[in-house]
Every structure is written in C-alpha cells, then in structure tokens.
GULUM-376749 format. One record per residue (C-alpha): residue in three letters; x, y negated, z negated. Coordinates in steps of 0.25 Angstrom, whole numbers, plus 2048, in hexadecimal, padded with zeros to 3 digits. Last residue first. Example, Ala and Ser with C-alpha at 12.3 -4.5 7.8 and 13.67 -1.06 7.14 Angstrom:
<pts>
+---------+-----+-----+-----+
| residuo |   X |   Y |   Z |
+---------+-----+-----+-----+
|     SER | 837 | 804 | 7E3 |
|     ALA | 831 | 812 | 7E1 |
+---------+-----+-----+-----+
</pts>
This chain:
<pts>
+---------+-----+-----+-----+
| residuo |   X |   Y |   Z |
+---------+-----+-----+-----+
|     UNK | 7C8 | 820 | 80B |
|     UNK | 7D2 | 826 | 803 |
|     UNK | 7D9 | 833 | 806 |
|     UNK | 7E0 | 837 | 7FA |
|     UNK | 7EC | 841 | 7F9 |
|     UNK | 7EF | 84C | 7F0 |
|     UNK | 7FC | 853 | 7EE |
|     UNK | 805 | 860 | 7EB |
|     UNK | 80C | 85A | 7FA |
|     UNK | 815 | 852 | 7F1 |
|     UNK | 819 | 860 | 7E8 |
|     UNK | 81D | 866 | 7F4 |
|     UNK | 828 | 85D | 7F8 |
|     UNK | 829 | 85D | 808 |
|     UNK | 820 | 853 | 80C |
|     UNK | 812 | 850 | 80D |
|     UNK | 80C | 85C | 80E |
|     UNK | 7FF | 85E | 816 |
|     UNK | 7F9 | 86C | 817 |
|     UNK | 7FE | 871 | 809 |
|     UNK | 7ED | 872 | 804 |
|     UNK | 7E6 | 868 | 80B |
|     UNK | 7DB | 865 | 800 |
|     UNK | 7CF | 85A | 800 |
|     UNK | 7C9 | 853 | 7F6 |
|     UNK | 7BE | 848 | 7F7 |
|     UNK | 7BC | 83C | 7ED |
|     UNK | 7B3 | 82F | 7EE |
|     UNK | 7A7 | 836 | 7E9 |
|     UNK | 7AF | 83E | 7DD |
|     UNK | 7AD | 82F | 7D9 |
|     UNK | 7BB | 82B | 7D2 |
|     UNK | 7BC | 828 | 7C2 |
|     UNK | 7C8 | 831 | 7BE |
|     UNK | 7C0 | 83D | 7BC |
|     UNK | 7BC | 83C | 7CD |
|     UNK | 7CB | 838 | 7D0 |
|     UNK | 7D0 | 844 | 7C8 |
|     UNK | 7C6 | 84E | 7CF |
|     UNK | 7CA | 849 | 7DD |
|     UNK | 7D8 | 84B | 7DA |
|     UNK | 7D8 | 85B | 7D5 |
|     UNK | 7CE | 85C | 7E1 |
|     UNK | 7D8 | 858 | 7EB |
|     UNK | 7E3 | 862 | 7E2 |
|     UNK | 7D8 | 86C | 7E4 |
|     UNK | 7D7 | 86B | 7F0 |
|     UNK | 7E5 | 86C | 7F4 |
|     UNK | 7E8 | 877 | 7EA |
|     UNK | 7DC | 87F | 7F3 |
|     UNK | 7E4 | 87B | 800 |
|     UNK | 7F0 | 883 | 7FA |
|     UNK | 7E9 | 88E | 7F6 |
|     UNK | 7E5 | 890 | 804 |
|     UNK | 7F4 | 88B | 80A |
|     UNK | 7FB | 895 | 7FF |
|     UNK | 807 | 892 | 7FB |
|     UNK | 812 | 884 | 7FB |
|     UNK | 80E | 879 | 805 |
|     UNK | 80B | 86F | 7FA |
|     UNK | 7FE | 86A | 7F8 |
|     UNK | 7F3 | 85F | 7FC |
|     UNK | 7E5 | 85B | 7F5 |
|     UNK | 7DD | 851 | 7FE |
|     UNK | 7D6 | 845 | 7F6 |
|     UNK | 7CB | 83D | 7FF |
|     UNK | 7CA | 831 | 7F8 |
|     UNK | 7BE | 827 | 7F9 |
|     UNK | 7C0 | 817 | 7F9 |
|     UNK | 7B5 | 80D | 7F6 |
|     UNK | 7B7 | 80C | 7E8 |
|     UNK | 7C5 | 806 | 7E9 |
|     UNK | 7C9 | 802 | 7DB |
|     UNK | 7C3 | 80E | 7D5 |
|     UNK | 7CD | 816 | 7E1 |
|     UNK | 7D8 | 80D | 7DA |
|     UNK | 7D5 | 812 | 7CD |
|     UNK | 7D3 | 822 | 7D1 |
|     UNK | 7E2 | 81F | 7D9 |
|     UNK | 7EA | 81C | 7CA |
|     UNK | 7E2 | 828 | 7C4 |
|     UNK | 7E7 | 831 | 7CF |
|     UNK | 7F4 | 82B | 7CE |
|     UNK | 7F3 | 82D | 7BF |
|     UNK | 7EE | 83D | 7C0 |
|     UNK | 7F9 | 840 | 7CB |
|     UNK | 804 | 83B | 7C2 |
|     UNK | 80B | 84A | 7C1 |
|     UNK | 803 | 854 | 7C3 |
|     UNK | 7F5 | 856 | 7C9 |
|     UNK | 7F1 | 866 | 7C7 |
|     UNK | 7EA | 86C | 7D5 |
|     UNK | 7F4 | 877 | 7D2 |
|     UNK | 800 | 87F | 7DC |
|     UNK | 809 | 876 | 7D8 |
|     UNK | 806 | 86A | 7CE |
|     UNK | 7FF | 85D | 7D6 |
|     UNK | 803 | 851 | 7DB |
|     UNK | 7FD | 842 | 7DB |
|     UNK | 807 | 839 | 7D8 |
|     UNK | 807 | 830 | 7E4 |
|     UNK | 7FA | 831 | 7EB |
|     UNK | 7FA | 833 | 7FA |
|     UNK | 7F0 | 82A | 7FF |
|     UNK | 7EA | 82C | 80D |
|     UNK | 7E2 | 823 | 816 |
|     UNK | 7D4 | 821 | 81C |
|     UNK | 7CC | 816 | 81E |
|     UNK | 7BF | 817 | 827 |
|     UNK | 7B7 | 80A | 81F |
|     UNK | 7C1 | 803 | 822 |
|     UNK | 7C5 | 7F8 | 817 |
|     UNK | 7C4 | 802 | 80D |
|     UNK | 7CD | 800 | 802 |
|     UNK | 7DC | 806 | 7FE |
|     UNK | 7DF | 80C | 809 |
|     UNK | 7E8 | 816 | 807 |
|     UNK | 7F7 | 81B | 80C |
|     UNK | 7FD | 826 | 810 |
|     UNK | 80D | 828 | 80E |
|     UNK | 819 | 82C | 818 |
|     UNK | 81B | 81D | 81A |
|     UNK | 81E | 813 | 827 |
|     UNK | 812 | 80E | 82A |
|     UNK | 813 | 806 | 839 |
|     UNK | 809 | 7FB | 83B |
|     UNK | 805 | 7F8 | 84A |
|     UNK | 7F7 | 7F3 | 847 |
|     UNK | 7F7 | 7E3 | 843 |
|     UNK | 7EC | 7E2 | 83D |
|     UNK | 7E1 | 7D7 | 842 |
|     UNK | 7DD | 7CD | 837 |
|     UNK | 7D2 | 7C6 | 834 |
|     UNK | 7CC | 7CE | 828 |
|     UNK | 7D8 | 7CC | 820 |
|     UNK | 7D5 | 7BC | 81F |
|     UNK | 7E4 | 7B8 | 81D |
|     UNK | 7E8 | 7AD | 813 |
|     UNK | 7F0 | 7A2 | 817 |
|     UNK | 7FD | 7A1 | 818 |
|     UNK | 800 | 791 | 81B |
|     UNK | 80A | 78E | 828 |
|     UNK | 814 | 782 | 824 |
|     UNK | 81E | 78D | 823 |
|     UNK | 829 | 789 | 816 |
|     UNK | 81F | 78E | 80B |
|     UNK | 822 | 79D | 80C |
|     UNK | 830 | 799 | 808 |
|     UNK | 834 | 7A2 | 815 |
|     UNK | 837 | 7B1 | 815 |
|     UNK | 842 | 7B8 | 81E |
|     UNK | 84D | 7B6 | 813 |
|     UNK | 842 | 7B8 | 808 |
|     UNK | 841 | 7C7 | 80A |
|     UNK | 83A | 7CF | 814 |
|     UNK | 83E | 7DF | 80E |
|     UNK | 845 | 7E5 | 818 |
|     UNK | 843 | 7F1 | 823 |
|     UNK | 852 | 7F4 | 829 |
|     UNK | 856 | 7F5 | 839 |
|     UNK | 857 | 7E7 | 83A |
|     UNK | 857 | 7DF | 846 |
|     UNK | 849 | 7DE | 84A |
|     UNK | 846 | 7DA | 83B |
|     UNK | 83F | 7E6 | 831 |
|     UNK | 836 | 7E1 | 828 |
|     UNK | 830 | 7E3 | 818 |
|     UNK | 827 | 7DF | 80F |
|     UNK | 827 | 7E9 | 803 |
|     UNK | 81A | 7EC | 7FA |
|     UNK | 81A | 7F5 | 7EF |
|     UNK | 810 | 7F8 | 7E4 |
|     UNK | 80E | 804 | 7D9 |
|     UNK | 800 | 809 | 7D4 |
|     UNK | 7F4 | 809 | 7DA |
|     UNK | 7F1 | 7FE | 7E4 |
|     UNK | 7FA | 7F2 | 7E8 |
|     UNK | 7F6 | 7E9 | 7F2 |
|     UNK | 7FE | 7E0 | 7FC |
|     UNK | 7FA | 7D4 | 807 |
|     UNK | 806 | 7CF | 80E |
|     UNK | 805 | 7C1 | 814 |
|     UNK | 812 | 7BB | 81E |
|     UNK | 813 | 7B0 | 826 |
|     UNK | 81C | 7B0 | 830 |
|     UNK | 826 | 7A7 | 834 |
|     UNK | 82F | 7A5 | 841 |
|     UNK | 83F | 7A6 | 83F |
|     UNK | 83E | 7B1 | 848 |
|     UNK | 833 | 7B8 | 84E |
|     UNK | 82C | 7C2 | 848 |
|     UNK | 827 | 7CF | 850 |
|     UNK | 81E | 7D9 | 844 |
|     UNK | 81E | 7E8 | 845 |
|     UNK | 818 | 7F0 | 83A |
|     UNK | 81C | 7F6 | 82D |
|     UNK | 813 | 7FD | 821 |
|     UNK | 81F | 804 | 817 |
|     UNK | 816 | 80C | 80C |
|     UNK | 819 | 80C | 7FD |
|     UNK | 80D | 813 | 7FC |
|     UNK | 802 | 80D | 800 |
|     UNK | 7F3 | 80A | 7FE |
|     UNK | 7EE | 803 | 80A |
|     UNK | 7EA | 7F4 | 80F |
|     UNK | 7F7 | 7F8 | 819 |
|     UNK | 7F5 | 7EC | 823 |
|     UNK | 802 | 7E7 | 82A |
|     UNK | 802 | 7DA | 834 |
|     UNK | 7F5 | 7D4 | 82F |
|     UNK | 7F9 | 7C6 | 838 |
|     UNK | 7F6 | 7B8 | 82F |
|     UNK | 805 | 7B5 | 834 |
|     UNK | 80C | 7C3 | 82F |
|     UNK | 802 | 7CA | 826 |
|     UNK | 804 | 7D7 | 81E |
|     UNK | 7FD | 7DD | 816 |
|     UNK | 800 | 7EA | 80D |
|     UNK | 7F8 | 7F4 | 803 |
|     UNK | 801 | 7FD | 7F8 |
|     UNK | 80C | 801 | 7F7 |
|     UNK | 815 | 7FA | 802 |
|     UNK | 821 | 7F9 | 809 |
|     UNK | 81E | 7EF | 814 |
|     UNK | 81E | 7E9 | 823 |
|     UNK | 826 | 7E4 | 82E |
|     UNK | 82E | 7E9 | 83A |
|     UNK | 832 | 7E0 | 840 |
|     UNK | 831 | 7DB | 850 |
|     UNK | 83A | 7D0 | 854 |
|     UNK | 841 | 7C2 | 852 |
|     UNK | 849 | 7BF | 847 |
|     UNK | 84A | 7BA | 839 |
|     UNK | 83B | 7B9 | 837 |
|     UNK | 836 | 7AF | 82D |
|     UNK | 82D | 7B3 | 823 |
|     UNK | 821 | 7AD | 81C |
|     UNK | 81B | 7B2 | 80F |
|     UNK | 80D | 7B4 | 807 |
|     UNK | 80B | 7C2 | 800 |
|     UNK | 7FD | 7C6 | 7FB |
|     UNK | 7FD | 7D1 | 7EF |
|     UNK | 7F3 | 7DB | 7E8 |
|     UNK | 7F2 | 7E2 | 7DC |
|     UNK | 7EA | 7F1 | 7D8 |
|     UNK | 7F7 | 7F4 | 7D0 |
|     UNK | 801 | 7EE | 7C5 |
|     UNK | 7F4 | 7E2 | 7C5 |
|     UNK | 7FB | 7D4 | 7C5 |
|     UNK | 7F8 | 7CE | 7B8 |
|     UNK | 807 | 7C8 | 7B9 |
|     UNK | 80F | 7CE | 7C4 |
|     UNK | 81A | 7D5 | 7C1 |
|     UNK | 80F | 7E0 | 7C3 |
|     UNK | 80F | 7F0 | 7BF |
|     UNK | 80F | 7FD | 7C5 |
|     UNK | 81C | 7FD | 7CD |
|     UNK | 819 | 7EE | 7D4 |
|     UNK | 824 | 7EF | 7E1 |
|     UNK | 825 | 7E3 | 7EA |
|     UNK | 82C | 7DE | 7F5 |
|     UNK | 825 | 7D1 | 7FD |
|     UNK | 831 | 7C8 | 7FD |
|     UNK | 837 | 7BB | 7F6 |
|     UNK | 829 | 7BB | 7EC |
|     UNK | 822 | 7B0 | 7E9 |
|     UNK | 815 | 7B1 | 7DE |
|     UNK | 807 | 7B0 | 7DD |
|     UNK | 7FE | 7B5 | 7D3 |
|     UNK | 7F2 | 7BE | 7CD |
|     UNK | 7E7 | 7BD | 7D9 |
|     UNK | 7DC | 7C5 | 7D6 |
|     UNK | 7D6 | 7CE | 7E2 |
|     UNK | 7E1 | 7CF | 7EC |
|     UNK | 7DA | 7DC | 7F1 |
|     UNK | 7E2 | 7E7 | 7E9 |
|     UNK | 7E0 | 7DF | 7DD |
|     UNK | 7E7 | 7D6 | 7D3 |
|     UNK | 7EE | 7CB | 7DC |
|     UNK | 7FC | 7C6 | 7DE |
|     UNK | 801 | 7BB | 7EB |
|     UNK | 810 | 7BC | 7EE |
|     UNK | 814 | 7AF | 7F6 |
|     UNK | 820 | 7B5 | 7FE |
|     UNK | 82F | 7B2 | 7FF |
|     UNK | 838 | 7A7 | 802 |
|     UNK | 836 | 79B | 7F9 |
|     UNK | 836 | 78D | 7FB |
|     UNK | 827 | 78B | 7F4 |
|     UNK | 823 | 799 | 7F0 |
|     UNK | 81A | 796 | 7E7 |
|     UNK | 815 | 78B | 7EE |
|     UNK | 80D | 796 | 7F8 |
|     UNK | 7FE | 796 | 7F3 |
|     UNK | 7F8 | 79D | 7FF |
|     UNK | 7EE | 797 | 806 |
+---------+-----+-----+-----+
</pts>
C-alpha cells in the first residue's frame, strides 16, 4: 500500500519519485495540492535524475456535479491515468507537450480514486491534470478544492497490476505533433517523432542550429532502448526543383543516419529515406527543411 501519512488532512496528491523511465529507483515522496509540473532540464528534487525520471501520483477527488467531463492531460512525455483501478488514458509515448483527453461521467459528491503514472524521457518535462465539468465551457487544472485529504475515504489505494487492465478506447488527441513509443510492448509499433532542433541550411544537407546536440540527446536514449530501430526520412521546403529537391531529402536522411552511426548507433538499426518538399508541415519554409524518425 501506499505510504499516505504524509498528507495526513491535506488536499492534494501523494507524489511518488523514482530514477528511471520504468519506476526503477525510488528517490522520495512528497504531497503536492495538484498534478502541475514543469522540470526544464533539472530536478527540485534531490538525486532525482533532470531526465530519464518517472512519477506515480496518488489522490481522490470529489465530483462537484453530475455528468460527463472531459478529463485528461498536457504532457511531455508518457501518461496514465486510472480513475477506480480503471486504465482510463494510456499514452506510454514520447510527447510533446500534448493534450490526451477522454470522456469520463462522475457523479456528485461521490469519490474517485485517482493514479496517474508519468515519465520523462530527453530533455524537458511537463504534465497538467486537467477537466472540463458539464457546466463549464473552460478545461482547468483539478486543484485542491475538488481533492480530499487523500486519507479521509476508508477505501486503500493499492497498486494496480498493469497486465489486468482493459483500456478504455474512446481517447481523443488533441495535438498537431507525432509522438513515439518509447518501448516495444507490441511487437508491430509504429509511430513518428518529429525532433525539435533538427534543421538544415537552405538548399544544403548541412545541420544548423542545435541539430548536433538533439541528435546526440536521441543517440542516448536509443542506447537506452536497444530494441528500437529508426527509420530517418529527410524532408524540404517547397521552394525549386522537385528532382533536386528529392535528392536534398535524401541526403539530409543520410546526413542523420551518418551522425547516429559516429555517435555510437548500429548502422543495423538505421534506414533513411527522402520525400523531397512532398509533405510540409506548415507554412514556414525553414520548419519543413527537417528530418523525422520513424521508430519501431
């Protein structure tokens, strides 16, 4: 069981802290009034890791009324979310800064117990918990005022066995970004990652700006997670030629693979591809000069 003194006659949630993407050291617990956290390259936390950390959050709220909400989180990176040992969200992924909802009917005055499972991989963290009410047209953080003193209920949380738990399927993402998976629990998953600071000088297959320290950042978590391989696809703008253009493509793709491979990644685990100007992202020319990374 949970050690829940700590928050003895407060309102909030039992923070748990541990080293590790899989809750593999455990570093500390503390009470916090609400689940709404940024970690921008470093820990508050002492001998907490700045990345590569993971969190369980244990609280009870109280609905105010009766109805269907909307529920669910901002988050960079990987979210769970239980509501009455039910999995209710499941986005095991690598995220950015995206907002996972789903439909959820409380009753009022009723409790619910509440376990949210979080992860951080590279670089910076962020986890919201938010809802909507039936009566509100505005998504909030949950914040003490619909929290008990998670003490109060006689009712224990206990710890969930992930393997025996059904998903609940009607989860909405509301985000214009792809996400990764940062594992293989399926042996068929698929999914994309648009890296942040990867960008490339007009016209050239030359990296600019922090390209060479995100891609170092990602060769460490790809050590990290030996199982997964990357399919790199070269992208650019929509300016000239569309045969020259499909050879920059590739040669951006190659660009990529080449640096992963010196920076310690089997050329085994690595494919590169080029699309030449054929899928731009938005309107700025410069963001569609890019890479992305199919990982599976």
């Amino acid at each position: 069981m949970v050690a829940l003194t700590a928050a003895l006659g407060q309102k909030g949630f039992i923070i748990e802290y541990y080293n590790g993407t899989e809750f593999n050291t455990k570093v500390t617990t503390k009470y916090s009034p609400d689940v709404n956290f940024y970690w921008d390259f470093n820990s508050e936390i002492e001998n907490l890791n700045s990345e590569y950390f993971s969190i369980k959050c244990f609280g009870k709220i109280v609905a105010p009324e009766t109805g269907k909400y909307k529920i669910g989180f901002i988050v960079d990176d990987g979210v769970r979310l239980w509501i009455n040992d039910k999995k209710i969200i499941d986005a095991w992924n690598l995220n950015n800064k995206v907002f996972y909802t789903t439909n959820y009917y409380f009753e009022k005055d009723k409790i619910y117990d509440i376990r949210i499972d979080y992860f951080n991989g590279m670089r910076e963290g962020k986890l919201e918990f938010k809802w909507k009410k039936p009566s509100s047209n505005s998504i909030e953080i949950i914040k003490n005022d619909n929290l008990l003193d998670i003490t109060a209920n006689k009712r224990e949380i206990k710890p969930i066995k992930l393997d025996s738990i059904v998903p609940i399927k009607n989860i909405t993402v509301i985000t214009k970004q792809t996400k990764p998976i940062l594992n293989k629990p399926i042996s068929d998953t698929i999914a994309k990652y648009i890296p942040k600071n990867i960008l490339f000088k007009q016209s050239t297959s030359e990296m600019i700006g922090k390209s060479e320290e995100e891609l170092a950042l990602l060769a460490s978590f790809l050590k990290r997670f030996p199982l997964l391989n990357v399919s790199i696809e070269g992208h650019t703008d929509t300016n000239g030629d569309a045969r020259l253009n499909q050879k920059l493509s590739e040669d951006r793709a190659l660009a990529v693979l080449l640096q992963l491979c010196k920076l310690g990644i089997d050329k085994n685990r690595l494919t590169a591809k080029g699309f030449g100007g054929t899928k731009p992202i938005n309107d700025a020319n410069s963001q569609n000069r890019r890479v992305e990374f199919i990982i599976n």
